[in-house]
LUMVEX-904396 format. One record per residue (C-alpha): residue number from 1; residue in one letter; x, y, z. Coordinates in nm, 4 decimals, decimal comma. Each point is the difference from the previous one (the first is absolute). Example, Ala and Ser with C-alpha at 12.3 -4.5 7.8 and 13.67 -1.06 7.14 Angstrom:
! LUMVEX-904396
1	a	1,2300	-0,4500	0,7800
2	s	0,1370	0,3440	-0,0660
END
This chain:
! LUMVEX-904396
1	x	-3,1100	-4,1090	7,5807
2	x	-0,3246	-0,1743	0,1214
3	x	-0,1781	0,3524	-0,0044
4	x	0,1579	-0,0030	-0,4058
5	x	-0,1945	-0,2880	-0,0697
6	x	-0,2749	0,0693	0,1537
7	x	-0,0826	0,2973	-0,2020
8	x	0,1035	-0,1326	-0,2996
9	x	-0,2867	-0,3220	0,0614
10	x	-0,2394	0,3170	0,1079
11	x	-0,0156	0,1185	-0,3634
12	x	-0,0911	-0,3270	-0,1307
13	x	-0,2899	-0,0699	0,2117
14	x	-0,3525	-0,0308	-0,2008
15	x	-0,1420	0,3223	0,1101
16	x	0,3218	0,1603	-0,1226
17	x	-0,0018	-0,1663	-0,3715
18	x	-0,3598	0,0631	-0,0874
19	x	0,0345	0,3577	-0,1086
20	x	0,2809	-0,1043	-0,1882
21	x	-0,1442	-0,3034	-0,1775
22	x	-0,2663	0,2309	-0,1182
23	x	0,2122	0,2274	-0,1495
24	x	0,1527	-0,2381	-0,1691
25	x	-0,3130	-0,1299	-0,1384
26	x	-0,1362	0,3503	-0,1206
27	x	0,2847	-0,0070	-0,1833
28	x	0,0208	-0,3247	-0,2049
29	x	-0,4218	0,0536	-0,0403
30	x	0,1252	0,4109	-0,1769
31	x	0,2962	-0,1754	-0,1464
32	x	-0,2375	-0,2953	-0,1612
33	x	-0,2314	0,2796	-0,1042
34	x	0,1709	0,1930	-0,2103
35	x	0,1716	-0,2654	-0,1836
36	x	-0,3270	-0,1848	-0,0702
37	x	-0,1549	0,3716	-0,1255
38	x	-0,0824	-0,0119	-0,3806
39	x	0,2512	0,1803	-0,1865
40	x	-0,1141	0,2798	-0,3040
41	x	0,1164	-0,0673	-0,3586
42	x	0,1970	0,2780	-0,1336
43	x	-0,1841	0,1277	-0,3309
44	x	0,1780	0,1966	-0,2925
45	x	-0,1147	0,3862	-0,0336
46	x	-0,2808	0,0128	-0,2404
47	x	-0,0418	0,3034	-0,2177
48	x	-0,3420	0,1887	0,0252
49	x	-0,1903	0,0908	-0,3094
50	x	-0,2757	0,2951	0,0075
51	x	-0,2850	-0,1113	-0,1772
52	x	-0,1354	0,2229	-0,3048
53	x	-0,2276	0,0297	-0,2988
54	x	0,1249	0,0656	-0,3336
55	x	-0,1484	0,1290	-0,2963
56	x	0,1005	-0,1303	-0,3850
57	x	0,1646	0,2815	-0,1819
58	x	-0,1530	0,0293	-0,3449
59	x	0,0760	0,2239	-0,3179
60	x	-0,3217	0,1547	-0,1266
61	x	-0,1376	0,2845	-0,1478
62	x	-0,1671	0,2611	0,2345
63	x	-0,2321	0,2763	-0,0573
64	x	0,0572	0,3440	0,1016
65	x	-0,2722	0,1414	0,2314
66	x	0,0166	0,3721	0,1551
67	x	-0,2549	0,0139	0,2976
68	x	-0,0656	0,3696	0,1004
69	x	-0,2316	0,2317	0,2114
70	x	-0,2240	0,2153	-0,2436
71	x	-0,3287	0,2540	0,0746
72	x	-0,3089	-0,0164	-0,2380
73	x	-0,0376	0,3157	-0,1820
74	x	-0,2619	0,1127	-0,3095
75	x	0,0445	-0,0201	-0,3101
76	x	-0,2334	0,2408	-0,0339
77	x	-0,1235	0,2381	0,2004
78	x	-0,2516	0,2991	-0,0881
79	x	-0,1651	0,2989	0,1422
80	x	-0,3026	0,0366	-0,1972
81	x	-0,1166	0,3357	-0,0938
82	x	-0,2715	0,1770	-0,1440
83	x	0,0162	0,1492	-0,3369
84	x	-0,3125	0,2157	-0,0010
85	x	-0,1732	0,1492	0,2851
86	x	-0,3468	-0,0812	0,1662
87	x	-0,2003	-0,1761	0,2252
88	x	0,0264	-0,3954	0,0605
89	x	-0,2949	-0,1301	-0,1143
90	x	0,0710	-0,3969	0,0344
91	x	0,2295	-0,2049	0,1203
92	x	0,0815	-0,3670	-0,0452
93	x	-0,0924	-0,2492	0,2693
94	x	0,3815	-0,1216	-0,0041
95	x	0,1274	0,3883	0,0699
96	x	0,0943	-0,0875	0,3376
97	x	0,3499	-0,0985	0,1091
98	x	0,0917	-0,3461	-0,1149
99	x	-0,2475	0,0151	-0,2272
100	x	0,1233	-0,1323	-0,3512
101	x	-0,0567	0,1501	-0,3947
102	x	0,0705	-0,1284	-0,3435
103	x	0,1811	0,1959	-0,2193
104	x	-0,2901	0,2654	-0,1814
105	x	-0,2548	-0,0894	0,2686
106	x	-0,1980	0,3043	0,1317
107	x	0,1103	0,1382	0,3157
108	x	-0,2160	0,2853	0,0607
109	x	-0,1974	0,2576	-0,1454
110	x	-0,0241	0,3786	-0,0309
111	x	-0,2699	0,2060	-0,0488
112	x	0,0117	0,0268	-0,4296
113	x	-0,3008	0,2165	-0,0543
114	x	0,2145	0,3072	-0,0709
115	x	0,2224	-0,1529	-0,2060
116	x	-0,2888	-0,1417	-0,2318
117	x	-0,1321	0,3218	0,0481
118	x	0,3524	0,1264	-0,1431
119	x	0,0125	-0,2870	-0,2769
120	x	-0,3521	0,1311	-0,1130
121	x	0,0963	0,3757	-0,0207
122	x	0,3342	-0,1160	-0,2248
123	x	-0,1554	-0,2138	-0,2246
124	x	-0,2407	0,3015	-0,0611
125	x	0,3118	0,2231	-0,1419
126	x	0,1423	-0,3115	-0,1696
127	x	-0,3164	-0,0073	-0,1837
128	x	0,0242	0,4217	-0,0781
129	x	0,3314	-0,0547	-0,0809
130	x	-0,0882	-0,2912	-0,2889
131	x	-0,2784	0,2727	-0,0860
132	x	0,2676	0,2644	-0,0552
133	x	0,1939	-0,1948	-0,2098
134	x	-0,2454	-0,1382	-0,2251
135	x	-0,1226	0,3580	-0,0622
136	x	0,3804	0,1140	-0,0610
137	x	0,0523	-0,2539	-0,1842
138	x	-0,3044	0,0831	-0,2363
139	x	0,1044	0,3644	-0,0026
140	x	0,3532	-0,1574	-0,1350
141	x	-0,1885	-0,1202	-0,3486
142	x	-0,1620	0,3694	-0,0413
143	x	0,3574	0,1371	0,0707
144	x	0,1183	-0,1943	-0,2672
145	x	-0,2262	0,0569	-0,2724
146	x	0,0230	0,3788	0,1157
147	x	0,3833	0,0065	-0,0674
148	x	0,0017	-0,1759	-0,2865
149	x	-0,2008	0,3057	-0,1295
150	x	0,2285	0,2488	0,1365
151	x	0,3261	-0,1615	-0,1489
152	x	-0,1574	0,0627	-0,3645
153	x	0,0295	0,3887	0,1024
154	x	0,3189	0,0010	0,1167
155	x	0,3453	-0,1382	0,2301
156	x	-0,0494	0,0250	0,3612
157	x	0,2028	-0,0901	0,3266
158	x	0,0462	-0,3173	0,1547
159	x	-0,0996	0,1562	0,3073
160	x	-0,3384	0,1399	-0,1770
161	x	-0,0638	-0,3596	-0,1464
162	x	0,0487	-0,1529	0,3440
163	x	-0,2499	0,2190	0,1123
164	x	-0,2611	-0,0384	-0,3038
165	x	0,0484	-0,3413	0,0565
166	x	-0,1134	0,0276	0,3594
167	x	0,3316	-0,2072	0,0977
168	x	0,0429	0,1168	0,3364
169	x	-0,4104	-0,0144	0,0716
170	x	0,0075	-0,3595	-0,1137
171	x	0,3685	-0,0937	0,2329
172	x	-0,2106	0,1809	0,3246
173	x	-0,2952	-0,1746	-0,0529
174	x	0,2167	-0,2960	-0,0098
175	x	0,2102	0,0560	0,3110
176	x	-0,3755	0,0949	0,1773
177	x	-0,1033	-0,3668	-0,0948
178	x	0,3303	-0,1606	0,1269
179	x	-0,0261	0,1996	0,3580
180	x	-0,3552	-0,0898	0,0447
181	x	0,1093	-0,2977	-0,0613
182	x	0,2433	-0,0334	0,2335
183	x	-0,1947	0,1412	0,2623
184	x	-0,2699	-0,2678	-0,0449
185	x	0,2155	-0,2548	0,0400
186	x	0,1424	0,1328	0,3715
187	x	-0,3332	0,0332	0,1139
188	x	-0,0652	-0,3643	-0,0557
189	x	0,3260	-0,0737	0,1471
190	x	-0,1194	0,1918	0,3138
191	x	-0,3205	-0,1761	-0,0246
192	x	0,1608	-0,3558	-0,0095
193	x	0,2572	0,1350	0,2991
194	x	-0,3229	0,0146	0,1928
195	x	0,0006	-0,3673	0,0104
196	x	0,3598	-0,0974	0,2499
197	x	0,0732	-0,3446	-0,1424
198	x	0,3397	-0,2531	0,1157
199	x	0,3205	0,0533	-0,2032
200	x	0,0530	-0,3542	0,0745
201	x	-0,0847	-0,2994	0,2456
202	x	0,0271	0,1499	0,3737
203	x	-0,1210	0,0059	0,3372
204	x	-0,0898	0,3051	0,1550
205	x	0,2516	0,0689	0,3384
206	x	-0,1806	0,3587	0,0609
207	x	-0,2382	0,2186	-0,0699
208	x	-0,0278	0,3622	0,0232
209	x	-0,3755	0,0776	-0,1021
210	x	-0,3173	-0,1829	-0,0101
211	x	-0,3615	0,0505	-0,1323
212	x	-0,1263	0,3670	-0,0021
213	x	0,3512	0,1634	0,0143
214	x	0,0979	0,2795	-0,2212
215	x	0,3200	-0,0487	-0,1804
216	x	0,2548	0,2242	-0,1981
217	x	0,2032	-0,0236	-0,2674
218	x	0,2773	-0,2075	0,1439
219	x	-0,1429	-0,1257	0,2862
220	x	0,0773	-0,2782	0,1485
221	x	-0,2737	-0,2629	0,0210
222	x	0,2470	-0,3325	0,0995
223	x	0,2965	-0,1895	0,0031
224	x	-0,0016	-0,3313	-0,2428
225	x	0,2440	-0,2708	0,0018
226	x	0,0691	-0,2420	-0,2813
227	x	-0,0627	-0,3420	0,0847
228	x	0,1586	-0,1371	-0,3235
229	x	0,3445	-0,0066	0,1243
230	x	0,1720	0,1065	0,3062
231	x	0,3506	0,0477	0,1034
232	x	0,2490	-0,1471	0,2693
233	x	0,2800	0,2505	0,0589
234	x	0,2488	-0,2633	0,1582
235	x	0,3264	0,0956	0,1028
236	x	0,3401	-0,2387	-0,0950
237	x	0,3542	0,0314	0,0972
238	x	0,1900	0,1600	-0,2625
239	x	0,2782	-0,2830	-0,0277
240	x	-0,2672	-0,2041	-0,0788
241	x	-0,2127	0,1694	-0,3210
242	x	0,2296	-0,1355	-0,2110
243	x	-0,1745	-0,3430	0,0513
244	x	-0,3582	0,1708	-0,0779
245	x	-0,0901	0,0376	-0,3922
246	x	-0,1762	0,3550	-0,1011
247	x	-0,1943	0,0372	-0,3067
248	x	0,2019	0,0228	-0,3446
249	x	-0,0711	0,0212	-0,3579
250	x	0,0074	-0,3528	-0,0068
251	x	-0,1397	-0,1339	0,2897
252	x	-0,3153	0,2382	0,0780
253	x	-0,0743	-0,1557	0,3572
254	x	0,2630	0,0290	0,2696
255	x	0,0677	-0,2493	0,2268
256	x	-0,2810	-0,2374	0,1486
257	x	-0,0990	0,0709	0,4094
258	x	-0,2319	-0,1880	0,2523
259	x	-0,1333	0,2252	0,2193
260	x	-0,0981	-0,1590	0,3545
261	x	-0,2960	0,1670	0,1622
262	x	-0,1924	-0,1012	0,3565
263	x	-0,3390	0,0177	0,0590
264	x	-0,2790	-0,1302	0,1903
265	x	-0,0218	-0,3180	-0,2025
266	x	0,4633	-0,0363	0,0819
267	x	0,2544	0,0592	-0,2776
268	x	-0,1168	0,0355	-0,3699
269	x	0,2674	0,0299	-0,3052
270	x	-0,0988	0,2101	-0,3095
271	x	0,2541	0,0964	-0,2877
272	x	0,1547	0,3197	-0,1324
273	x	0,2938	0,0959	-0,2335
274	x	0,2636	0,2495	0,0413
275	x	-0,0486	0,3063	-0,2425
276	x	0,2014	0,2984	0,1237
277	x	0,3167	0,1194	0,2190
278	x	-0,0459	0,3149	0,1680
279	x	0,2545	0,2498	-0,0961
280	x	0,1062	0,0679	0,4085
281	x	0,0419	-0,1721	0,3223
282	x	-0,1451	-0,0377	0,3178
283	x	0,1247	0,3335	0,2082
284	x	0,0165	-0,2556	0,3504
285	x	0,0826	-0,3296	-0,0969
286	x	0,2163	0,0835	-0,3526
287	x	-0,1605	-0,2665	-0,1527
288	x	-0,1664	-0,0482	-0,3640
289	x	-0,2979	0,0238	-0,0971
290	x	-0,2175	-0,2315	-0,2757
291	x	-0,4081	0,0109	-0,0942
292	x	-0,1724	-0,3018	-0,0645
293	x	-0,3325	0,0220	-0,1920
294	x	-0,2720	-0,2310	0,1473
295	x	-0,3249	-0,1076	-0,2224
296	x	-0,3408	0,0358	0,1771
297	x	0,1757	0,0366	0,3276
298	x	-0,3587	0,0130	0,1663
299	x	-0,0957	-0,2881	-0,1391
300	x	-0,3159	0,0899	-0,1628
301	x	-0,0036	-0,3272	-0,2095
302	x	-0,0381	-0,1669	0,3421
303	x	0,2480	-0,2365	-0,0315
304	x	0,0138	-0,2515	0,3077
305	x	0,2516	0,0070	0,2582
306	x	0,1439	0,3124	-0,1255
307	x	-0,0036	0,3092	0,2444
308	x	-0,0709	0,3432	-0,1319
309	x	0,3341	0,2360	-0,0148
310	x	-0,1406	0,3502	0,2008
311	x	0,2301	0,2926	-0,0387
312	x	0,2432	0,0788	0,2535
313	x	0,0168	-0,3590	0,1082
314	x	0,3172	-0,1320	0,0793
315	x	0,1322	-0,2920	-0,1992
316	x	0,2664	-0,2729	-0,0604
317	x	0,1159	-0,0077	-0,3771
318	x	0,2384	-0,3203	-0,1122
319	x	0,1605	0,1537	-0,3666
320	x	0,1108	-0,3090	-0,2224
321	x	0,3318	0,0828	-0,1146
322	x	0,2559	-0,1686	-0,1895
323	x	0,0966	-0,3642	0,0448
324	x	0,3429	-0,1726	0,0868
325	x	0,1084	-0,2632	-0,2004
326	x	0,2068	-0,2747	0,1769
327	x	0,0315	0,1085	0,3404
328	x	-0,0546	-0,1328	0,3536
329	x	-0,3328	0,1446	0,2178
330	x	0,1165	-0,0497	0,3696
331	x	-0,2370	0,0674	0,2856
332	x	0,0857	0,2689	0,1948
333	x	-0,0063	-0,2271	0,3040
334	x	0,3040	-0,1713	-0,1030
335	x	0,2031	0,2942	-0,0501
336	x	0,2452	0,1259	0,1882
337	x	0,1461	0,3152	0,1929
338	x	-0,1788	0,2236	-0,4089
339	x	0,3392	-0,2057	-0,1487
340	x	0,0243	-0,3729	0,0578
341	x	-0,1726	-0,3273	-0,0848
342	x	0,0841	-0,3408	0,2035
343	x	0,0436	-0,2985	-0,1755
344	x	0,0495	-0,3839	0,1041
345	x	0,2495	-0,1489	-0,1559
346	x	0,0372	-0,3907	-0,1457
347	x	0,2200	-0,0852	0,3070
348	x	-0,2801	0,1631	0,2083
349	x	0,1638	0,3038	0,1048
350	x	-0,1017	0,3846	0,0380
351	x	0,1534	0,1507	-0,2926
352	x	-0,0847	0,4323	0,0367
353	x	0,0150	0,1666	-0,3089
354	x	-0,0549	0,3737	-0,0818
355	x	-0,2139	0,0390	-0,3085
356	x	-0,0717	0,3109	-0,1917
357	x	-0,3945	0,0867	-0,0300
358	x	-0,1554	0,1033	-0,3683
359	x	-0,3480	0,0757	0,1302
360	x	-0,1787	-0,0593	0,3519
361	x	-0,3634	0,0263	0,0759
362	x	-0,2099	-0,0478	0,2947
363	x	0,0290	-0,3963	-0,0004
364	x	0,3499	-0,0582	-0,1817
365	x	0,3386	0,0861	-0,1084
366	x	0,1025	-0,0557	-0,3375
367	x	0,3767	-0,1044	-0,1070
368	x	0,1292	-0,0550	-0,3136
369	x	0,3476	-0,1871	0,1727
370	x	0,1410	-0,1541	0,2708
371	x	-0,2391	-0,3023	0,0040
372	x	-0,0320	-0,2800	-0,2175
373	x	-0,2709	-0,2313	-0,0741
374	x	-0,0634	-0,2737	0,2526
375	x	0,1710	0,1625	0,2767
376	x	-0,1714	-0,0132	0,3240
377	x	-0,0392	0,3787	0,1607
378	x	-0,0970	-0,0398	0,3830
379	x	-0,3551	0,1613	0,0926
380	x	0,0929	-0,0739	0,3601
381	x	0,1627	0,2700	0,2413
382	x	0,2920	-0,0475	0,1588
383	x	0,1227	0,1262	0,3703
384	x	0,3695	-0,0430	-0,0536
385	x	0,0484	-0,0509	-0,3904
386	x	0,3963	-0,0576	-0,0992
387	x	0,1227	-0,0878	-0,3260
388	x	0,0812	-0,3406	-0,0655
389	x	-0,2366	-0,1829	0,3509
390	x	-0,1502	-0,3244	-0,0195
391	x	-0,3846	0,0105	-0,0770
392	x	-0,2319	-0,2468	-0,0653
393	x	-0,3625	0,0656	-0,2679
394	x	-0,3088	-0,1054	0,1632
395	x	-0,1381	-0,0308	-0,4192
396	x	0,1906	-0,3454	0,0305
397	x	-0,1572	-0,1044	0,3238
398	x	-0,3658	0,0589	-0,1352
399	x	0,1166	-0,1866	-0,3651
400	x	0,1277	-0,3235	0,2011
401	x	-0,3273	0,0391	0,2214
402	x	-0,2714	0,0367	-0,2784
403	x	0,0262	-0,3458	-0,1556
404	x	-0,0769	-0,1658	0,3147
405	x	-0,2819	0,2168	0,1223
406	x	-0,2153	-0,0972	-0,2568
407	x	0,0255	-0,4112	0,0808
408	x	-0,2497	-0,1878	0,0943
409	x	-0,0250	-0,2406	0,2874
410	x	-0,0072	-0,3134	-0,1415
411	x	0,0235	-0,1670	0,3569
END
């Protein structure tokens, strides 16, 4: 019993209760702790709302344009030839390549001393020829007093008064006049040929002889382009020619182009018209194919900023077309998977619509429906778009900003 109660008094001896009495004040200090902790306020769900920009739909009426690739080609293009043999005997200072000629300005010259030679020695027989008939002609007034006398003695022939009459002496002498005649005058035609002048207003892009070189009939002396006009063979898809007006009866120019050239001074525009559809397509890319006539595509009036066309160059070409009355021009930014357009709703909401294009170029689409006027279409992309989410236009931000950023401290 004593060795009971004994143990019992061992456990409640102060080295024994220590431990204890620090356990149990860890556990009041953890207990006070987390009851004294702040607590967190529970907070509803809020509903997240991708900001975009919007852009005003807006009826209006759009113009047509067709922008195409085309290659600068002549309008005209020569081989000039000789007409008369001989040897060159001048030659212009500009008879070089690039060099330019008006229309009827002297080119270069043969040798012509044959051929006034031969213009002499024709007007010679011209002149025995005018002789011949003049002395026929007086031997016609002697023939006709003579026959007179022979009627009185009796009837003759028709054929023996022809002949009295010296009819067929007088029609000779006449047809000897006319062919000397005639001969004269090509002589002097092959005289004048001696002189090679411009058929019109070109630049010289070869040349095949020079000074001292002896030239045939035929021969070619150089090739001439006209620098009145050129032409842009451009190429346009054939679904889309029937936007492009061709010369008519009543409307003599086709449709109006800008042609877009680069050179070293940047970009220059000059204008052209549409005047002709070639009759076949292109044999790779099956595609139409239109010339445009350009005025002074060299630009010889020297008009500033404008570059000079050169042939062969490669150029862009925007074709005025038609226009669209009462339609909606979206940019092609803000339209969607070649079918759809978004729009933001009044209650702020993505509404997707699928619209049906009328005409698209390189910076919009054009619809005649699906929108209406004052509807907001979203410019902004979208990583997740589903009809019907909450959105929220940035447009009103900057409105309910702009007022204020203009105030002045009055402080």
């Amino acid at each position: 019993m004593n060795r009971h109660f004994k143990k019992i008094l061992s456990i409640f001896r102060p080295k024994a209760l220590i431990p204890l009495v620090i356990l149990a004040a860890g556990a009041m200090g953890a207990y006070a702790t987390v009851m004294s902790a702040p607590k967190a306020m529970k907070m509803p769900p809020q509903v997240i709302r991708p900001g975009v920009e919007t852009r005003e739909a807006v009826r209006m009426d759009h113009r047509v344009v067709v922008d195409v690739m085309g290659t600068v080609t002549a309008a005209r293009l020569i081989a000039l030839q000789s007409q008369v043999s001989g040897k060159v005997v001048g030659v212009s200072g500009e008879f070089v390549p690039g060099g330019y000629f008006d229309a009827g300005q002297e080119i270069l010259t043969i040798d012509p001393k044959d051929y006034e030679l031969a213009v002499r020695e024709v007007e010679a027989e011209v002149a025995e020829a005018e002789y011949n008939l003049k002395v026929e002609q007086g031997y016609q007034n002697v023939s006709a007093r003579e026959w007179d006398l022979l009627q009185e003695a009796g009837r003759a022939t028709e054929a023996e008064a022809e002949l009295a009459l010296r009819k067929p002496h007088l029609a000779k002498a006449k047809a000897d006049l006319r062919a000397a005649r005639a001969k004269l005058e090509l002589a002097r035609l092959d005289l004048s040929r001696t002189r090679v002048t411009a058929p019109f207003a070109a630049k010289v892009e070869s040349r095949t002889v020079d000074l001292g070189a002896a030239v045939a009939v035929q021969g070619d002396l150089a090739t001439l382009v006209g620098t009145d006009e050129f032409w842009i063979q451009a190429s346009v898809p054939v679904d889309r020619l029937g936007w492009i007006s061709l010369p008519s009866d009543n409307t003599p120019e086709g449709a109006k182009a800008r042609i877009v050239s680069v050179g070293a001074a940047g970009e220059s525009e000059c204008e052209g018209y549409v005047v002709r559809l070639l009759p076949a397509l292109e044999d790779e890319g099956r595609m139409a194919r239109v010339l445009i006539t350009v005025k002074d595509p060299l630009n010889l009036k020297g008009e500033p900023g404008v570059n000079p066309l050169l042939l062969g160059s490669y150029v862009s070409v925007r074709i005025e077309g038609g226009e669209l009355d009462n339609v909606f021009a979206i940019p092609r930014t803000a339209f969607r998977d070649n079918s759809q357009v978004w729009v933001l709703a009044e209650d702020d909401t993505l509404d997707i619509r699928t619209v049906a294009p009328v005409w698209r170029d390189e910076e919009s689409i054009v619809v005649r429906e699906g929108l209406a006027p004052g509807e907001r279409i979203v410019m902004s992309d979208l990583s997740a778009p589903v009809q019907g989410m909450a959105l929220h236009d940035v447009n009103e931000d900057d409105e309910i900003a702009v007022p204020g950023a203009g105030e002045a401290d009055n402080g």
